[in-house]
C-alpha positions as CSV (number, residue, x, y, z in Angstrom):
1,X,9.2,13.5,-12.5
2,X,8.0,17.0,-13.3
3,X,8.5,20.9,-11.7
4,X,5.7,22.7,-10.6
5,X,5.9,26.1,-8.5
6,X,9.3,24.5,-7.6
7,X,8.4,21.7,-5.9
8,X,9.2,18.1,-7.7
9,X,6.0,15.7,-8.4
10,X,6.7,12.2,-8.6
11,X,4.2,9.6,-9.8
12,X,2.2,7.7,-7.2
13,X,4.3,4.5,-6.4
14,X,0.6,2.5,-6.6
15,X,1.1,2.0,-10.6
16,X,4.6,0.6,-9.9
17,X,3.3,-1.8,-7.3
18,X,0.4,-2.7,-9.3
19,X,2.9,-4.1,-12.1
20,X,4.9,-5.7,-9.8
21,X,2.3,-7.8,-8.4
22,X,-0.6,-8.0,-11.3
23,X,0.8,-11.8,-11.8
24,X,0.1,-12.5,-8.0
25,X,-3.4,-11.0,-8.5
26,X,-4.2,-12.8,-11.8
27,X,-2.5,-16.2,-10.7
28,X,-5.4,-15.6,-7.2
29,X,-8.4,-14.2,-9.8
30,X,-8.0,-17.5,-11.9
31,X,-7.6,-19.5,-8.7
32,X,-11.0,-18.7,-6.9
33,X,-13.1,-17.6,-9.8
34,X,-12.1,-20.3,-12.5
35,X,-11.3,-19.7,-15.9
36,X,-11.9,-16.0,-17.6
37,X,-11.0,-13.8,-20.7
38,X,-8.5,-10.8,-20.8
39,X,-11.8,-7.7,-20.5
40,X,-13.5,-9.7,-17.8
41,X,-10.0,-10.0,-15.3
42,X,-9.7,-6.3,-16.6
43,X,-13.1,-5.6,-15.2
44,X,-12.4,-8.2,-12.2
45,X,-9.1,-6.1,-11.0
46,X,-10.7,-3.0,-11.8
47,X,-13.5,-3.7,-9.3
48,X,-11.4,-4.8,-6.7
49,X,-9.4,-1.3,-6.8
50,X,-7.0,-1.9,-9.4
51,X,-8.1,0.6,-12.0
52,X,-5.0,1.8,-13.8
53,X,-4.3,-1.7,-15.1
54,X,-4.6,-1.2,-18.9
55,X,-4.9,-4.2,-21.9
56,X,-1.4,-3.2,-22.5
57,X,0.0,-4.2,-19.0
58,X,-2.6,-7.4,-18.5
59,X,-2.1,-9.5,-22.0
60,X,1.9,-9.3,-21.4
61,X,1.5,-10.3,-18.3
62,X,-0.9,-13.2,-19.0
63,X,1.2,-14.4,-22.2
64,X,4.4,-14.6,-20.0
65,X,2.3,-16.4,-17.3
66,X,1.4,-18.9,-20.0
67,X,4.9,-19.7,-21.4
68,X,6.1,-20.3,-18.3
69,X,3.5,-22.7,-17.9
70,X,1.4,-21.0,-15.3
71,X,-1.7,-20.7,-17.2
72,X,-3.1,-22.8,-20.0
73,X,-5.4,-21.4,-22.9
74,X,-8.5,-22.3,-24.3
75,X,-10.3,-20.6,-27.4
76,X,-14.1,-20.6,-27.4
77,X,-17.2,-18.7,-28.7
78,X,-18.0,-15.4,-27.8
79,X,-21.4,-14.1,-27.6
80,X,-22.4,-12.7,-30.3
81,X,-18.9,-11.8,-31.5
82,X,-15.3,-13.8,-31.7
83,X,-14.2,-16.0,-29.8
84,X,-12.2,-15.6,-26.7
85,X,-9.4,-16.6,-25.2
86,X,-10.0,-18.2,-22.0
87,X,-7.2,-18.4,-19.5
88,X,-7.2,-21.2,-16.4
89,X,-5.0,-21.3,-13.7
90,X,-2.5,-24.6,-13.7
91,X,-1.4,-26.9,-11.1
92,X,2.4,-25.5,-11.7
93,X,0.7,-21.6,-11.1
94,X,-0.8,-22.6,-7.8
95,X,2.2,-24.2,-6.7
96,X,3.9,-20.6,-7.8
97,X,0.8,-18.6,-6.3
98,X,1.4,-20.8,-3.0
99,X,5.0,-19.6,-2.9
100,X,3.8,-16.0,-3.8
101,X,1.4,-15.5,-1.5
102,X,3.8,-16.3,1.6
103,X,6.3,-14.0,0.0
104,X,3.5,-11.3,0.0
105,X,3.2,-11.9,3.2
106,X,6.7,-11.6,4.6
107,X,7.1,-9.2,2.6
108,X,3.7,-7.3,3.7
109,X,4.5,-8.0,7.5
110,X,8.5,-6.2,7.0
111,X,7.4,-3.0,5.5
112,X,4.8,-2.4,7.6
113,X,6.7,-2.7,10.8
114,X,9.2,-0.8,8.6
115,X,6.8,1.9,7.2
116,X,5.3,2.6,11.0
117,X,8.8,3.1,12.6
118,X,8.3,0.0,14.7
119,X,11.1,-2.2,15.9
């Protein structure tokens, strides 16, 4: 939070909810789209609106989605260059995006009735 002529500026809540949900939105990426490596999911959110996602926020996130058995790993050549860690998304991460995806949704459906004063 900073001062400014002041009035208080507070951060824009989109990073917050962007880190809350960037394991829903790689768990769906790896679902449709099959297997990828960390700078093309970066590029993949970034294209779908999700910018501010940095390496920093996306190979924690993809390392705790692999030790809990979400993802599984695959090393293989890269082109012209090292090889890359591929991740893929496993049957115990759909069931987990499954169960996310209607929490999204119940979730979606309460603040919006919430966030447009309806009843």
């Amino acid at each position: 939070m900073t001062l400014w002529n002041g009035l208080v500026s507070v951060a824009p809540p989109q990073g917050a909810w962007t880190r809350a949900l960037l394991q829903l939105c790689l768990l769906g990426v790896l679902e449709s789209e099959g297997a990828s490596y960390g700078y093309a999911l970066l590029a993949r959110l970034s294209a779908a609106g999700l910018d501010t996602v940095k390496p920093a926020a996306l190979y924690p996130a993809l390392a705790r989605l692999a030790e809990e058995g979400m993802v599984g790993i695959r090393w293989a050549a890269g082109e012209n260059g090292p090889g890359r860690k591929y991740y893929s998304i496993t049957q115990q991460g759909r069931a987990r995006l499954e169960d996310q995806r209607r929490a999204w949704g119940d979730f979606k459906a309460t603040v919006t009735v919430l966030a447009e004063g309806r009843k």
